[in-house]
C-alpha positions, -999 to +999 in steps of 0.1 A: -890-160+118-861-189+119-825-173+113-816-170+073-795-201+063-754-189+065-741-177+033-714-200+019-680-182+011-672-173-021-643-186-039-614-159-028-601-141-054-569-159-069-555-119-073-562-086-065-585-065-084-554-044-100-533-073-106-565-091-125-568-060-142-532-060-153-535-102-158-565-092-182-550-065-206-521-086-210-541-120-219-556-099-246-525-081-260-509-118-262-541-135-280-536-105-303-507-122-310-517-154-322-539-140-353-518-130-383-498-110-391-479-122-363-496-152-360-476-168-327-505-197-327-491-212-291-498-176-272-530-186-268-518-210-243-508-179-222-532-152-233-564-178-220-552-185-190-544-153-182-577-143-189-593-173-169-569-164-141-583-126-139-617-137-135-615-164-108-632-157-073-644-125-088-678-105-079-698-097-109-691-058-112-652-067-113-658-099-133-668-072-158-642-050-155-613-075-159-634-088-188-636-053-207-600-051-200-595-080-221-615-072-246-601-039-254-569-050-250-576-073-278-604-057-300-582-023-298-555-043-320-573-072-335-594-048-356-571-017-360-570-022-396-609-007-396-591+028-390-569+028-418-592+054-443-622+061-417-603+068-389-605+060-355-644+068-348-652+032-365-623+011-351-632+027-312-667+023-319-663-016-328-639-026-305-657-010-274-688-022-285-672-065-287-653-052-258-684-045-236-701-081-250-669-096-238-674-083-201-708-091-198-698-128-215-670-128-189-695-130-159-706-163-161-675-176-168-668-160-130-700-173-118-689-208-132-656-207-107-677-197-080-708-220-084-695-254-093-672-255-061-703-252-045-719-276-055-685-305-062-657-294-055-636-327-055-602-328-072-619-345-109-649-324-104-619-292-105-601-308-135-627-321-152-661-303-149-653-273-144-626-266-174-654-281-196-680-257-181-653-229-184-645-239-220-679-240-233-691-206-219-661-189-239-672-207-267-711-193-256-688-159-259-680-161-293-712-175-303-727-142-291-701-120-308-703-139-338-743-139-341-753-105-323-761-076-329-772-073-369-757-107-374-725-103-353-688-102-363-669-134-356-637-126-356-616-132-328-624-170-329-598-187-305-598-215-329-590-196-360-555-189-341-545-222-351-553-219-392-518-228-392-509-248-367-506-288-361-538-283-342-558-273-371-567-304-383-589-316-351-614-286-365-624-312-394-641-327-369-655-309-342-654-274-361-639-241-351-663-238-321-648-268-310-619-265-314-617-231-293-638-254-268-606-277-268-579-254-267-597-232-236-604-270-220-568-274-220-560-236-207-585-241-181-576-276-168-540-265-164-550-234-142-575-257-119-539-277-119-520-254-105-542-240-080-546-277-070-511-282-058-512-321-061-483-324-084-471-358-070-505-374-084-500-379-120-532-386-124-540-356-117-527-339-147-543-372-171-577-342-182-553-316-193-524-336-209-551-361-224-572-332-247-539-315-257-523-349-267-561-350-286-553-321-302-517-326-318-525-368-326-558-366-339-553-362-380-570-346-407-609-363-412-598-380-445-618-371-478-622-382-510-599-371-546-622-363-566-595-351-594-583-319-603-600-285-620-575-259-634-586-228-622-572-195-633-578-173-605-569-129-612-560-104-586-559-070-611-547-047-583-571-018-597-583+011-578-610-009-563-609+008-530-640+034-511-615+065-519-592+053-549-596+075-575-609+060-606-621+067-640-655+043-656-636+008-662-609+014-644-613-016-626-622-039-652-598-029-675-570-037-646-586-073-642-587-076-676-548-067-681-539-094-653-555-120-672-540-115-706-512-140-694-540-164-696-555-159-729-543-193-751-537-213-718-554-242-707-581-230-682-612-246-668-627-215-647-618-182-645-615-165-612-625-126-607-627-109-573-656-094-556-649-056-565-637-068-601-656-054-624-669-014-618-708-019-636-739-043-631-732-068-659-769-078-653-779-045-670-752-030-685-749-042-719-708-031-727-698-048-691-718-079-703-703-074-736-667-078-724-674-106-702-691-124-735-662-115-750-638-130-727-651-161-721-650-168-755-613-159-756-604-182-724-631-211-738-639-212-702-665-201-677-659-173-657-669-169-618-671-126-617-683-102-585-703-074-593-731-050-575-764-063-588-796-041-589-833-063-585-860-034-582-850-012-553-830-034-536-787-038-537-769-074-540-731-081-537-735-110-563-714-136-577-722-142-610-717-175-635-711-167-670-703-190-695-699-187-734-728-192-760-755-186-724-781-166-712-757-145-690-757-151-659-770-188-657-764-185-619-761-158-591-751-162-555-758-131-534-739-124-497-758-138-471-737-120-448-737-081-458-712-061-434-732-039-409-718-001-411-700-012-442-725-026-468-757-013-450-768+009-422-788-009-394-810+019-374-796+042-397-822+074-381-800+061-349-766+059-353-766+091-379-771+113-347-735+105-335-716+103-369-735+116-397-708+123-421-695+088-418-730+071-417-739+092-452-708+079-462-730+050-474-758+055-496-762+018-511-780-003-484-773-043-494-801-069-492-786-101-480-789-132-507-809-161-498-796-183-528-774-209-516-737-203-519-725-233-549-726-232-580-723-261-608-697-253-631-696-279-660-700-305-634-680-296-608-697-278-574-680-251-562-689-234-532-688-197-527-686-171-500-677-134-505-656-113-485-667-115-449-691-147-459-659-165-450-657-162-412-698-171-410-701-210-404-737-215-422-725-202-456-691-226-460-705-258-446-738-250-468-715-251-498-700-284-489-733-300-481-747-293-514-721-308-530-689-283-538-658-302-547-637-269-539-646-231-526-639-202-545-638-173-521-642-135-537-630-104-518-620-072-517-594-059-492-588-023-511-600-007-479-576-019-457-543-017-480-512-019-454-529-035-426-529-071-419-568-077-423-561-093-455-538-122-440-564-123-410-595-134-436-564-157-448-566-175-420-599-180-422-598-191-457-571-216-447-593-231-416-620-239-437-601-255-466-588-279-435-624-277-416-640-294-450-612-311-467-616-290-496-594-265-520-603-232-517-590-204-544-593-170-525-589-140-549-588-104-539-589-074-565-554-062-542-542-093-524-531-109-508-542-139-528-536-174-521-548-215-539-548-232-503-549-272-506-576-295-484-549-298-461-545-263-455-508-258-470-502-230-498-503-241-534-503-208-552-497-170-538-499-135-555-482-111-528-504-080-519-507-047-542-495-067-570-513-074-604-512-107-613-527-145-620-525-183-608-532-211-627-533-243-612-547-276-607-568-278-582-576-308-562-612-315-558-627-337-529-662-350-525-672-366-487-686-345-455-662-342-424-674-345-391-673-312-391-695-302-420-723-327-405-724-322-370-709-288-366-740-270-355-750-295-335-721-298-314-722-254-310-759-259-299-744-287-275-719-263-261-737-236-259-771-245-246-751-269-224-730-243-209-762-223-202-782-251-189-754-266-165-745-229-152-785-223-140-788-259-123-755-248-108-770-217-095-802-230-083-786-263-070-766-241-053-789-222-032-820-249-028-789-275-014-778-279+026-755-249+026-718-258+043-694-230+054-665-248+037-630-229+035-628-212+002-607-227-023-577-210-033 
């Protein structure tokens, strides 16, 4: 039998295991950072390198250690506020769970520094291909967080970091995956850099400094004034919250004292929350009676939130209602129901481990299938409610049937003193810039904001505080980049990063094998 082929060195790790471990926890504290309330946007240019630099020349069972690091580190703070009433069995639960996702995502990203030098390992092959290999399997990452298990939960979107930043405005082109794809190409390509050591060749540093001057040129994809809607928009501050203690109406009756201000004003479309009314409208007759009532008192339509019954089955709905109509003359329901929050996946499952908590909730919501605009004498708005917002398919569906604005619904009464509501801000503010369109986000306790196409503030009602805005708001027509090619450029990245990292792999082992000296 001939003698097995030498084995080729592996890259050698670029730190020790407990320094990695120590690189990894503090990449993910500092990206932690970067989401609000905080919202230090430029530590992401230290929290990804220091998780890149963790996972470099790594075998796999450490690759996933120093990856679950990070994710902890991050998850454990990023989504603390799901503690605030449930207590911590929810928040561990959820942040070990994207925590363990995160390791296992963080081994190819290892087997992409250890591969690729195998194969090339020339200075543009370091600073070109491989950041761009690197870049696109954290963006793989958060396509798998953000799409699985029972739909996923993409939150901790690199890209979203920048909601208010300069970069922000490259996402109405590429997206928020690409953007993330950017900013970790950048990250990347100055690590590969350093290691590197040929600082006397500028060329060297032309990938890195070329996609970051990308980033901060590149303007806003330009769209098209369409005019103005005035849009009275209500945030009542009721006890809308799981465990606030409420009488029948008491809701309502809140939303309907914030938007007394209103009554004899000039409004086009009335605003309500998701949360903002305490009965089904659709079947009972005083709710639908008061909502009659007030559109004929505002002369306007009125976009209102309410838990719909159909048969056996639950909808978070947005509802259209307009004066002198067969109420409601449209109805959006959430695509995106909250797993553990709005239903119970595997419920005979997880009630084994926390019964008390999983009986906690007894409604089971059917996710909508309408799509998410509605025509409002004219004008398309699109719609997402509550966690819609941070789901792709729902806001750029919206745009591509024609909305001229978003109106956004939710309710943050579970996570009063917590930063979650400025979080789903951000969100709200990336896709105003990601479509060049308005978006009026209302929340039953705040904090609500009008955000402009271009992402600035145009109207703000401060958290746990009952009030209104009335503005005009700009309306746009035309589809960025973004809107049109945004899923193909996350299939691109994605089933590119997989595809290049197996040829890598079997390239790798099928090739003439060289014992080369391992890069350090």
């Amino acid at each position: 039998m001939p003698p097995a082929p030498p084995q080729p060195r592996l890259t050698r790790p670029l730190l020790p295991l407990w320094a990695a471990v120590l690189c990894a926890a503090a990449g993910g504290l500092l990206l932690s950072t970067a989401f609000p309330a905080l919202a230090w946007w430029p530590m992401v240019f230290v929290a990804v390198p220091l998780a890149l630099m963790s996972l470099i020349g790594r075998r796999i069972w450490s690759a996933g250690l120093v990856g679950l690091v990070f994710g902890l580190a991050f998850f454990l703070v990023n989504v603390s506020f799901t503690a605030r009433y449930l207590g911590p069995v929810p928040w561990l639960a959820l942040s070990i769970f994207e925590a363990v996702l995160t390791a296992v995502a963080a081994i190819p990203i290892t087997l992409a520094y250890r591969w690729l030098p195998r194969v090339r390992d020339g200075a543009w092959a370091r600073l070109v291909a491989l950041p761009a290999l690197v870049a696109a399997l954290w963006v793989l990452r958060e396509q798998l967080l953000g799409t699985w298990p029972y739909g996923g939960f993409p939150w901790g979107r690199v890209g979203i970091t920048q909601a208010a930043s300069p970069l922000a405005e490259v996402a109405s082109w590429v997206g928020v995956a690409g953007l993330s794809f950017l900013i970790v190409f950048v990250c990347a390509s100055a690590v590969e850099w350093v290691r590197l050591r040929r600082y006397g060749d500028l060329r060297t540093a032309i990938p890195g400094v070329g996609v970051l001057l990308v980033l901060v040129v590149i303007p806003q994809f330009p769209t098209t004034d369409a005019g103005s809607l005035r849009v009275g928009a209500v945030q009542g501050n009721g006890p809308a919250g799981y465990f606030d203690a409420r009488g029948r109406n008491d809701v309502l009756n809140a939303q309907l004292q914030a938007t007394a201000p209103l009554f004899g004003e000039d409004v086009d479309v009335l605003l309500w929350p998701e949360g903002g009314v305490d009965s089904d409208p659709t079947t009972d007759p005083g709710t639908a009676t008061t909502l009659d009532a007030l559109t004929q008192r505002l002369d306007a339509p009125l976009v209102v939130a309410a838990v719909t019954q159909r048969g056996d089955e639950y909808f978070n709905s947005s509802l259209l209602w307009e004066q002198d109509a067969d109420n409601p003359v449209d109805v959006y329901d959430k695509r995106h129901p909250v797993p553990f929050g709005e239903f119970v996946p595997d419920r005979w499952l997880y009630r084994q481990f926390a019964p008390d908590l999983i009986d906690l909730i007894q409604r089971e919501y059917t996710p909508g299938g309408a799509r998410p605009f509605f025509d409002v004498d004219g004008v398309g708005v699109g719609l997402a409610i509550c966690f819609d917002v941070i789901y792709d398919d729902v806001v750029w569906d919206g745009a591509q049937d024609g909305a001229e604005l978003f109106m956004f619904q939710t309710n943050n009464a579970d996570f009063r003193g917590t930063d979650e509501n400025l979080q789903q801000l951000a969100f709200a503010r990336m896709r105003a810039v990601e479509t060049g369109r308005s978006v009026v986000n209302i929340s039953t306790v705040g904090t609500s904001q009008i955000i402009a196409p271009d992402g600035s503030e145009i109207a703000v009602i401060a958290a746990d505080t009952a009030g209104h805005m009335l503005e005009d708001v700009p309306l746009r027509t035309g589809l960025t980049p973004a809107v049109i090619f945004g899923g193909a450029i996350q299939l691109l990245l994605v089933g590119g990063a997989a595809a290049a990292l197996i040829a890598l792999g079997v390239i790798g082992r099928i090739r003439p094998r060289n014992a080369k000296t391992p890069t350090p």
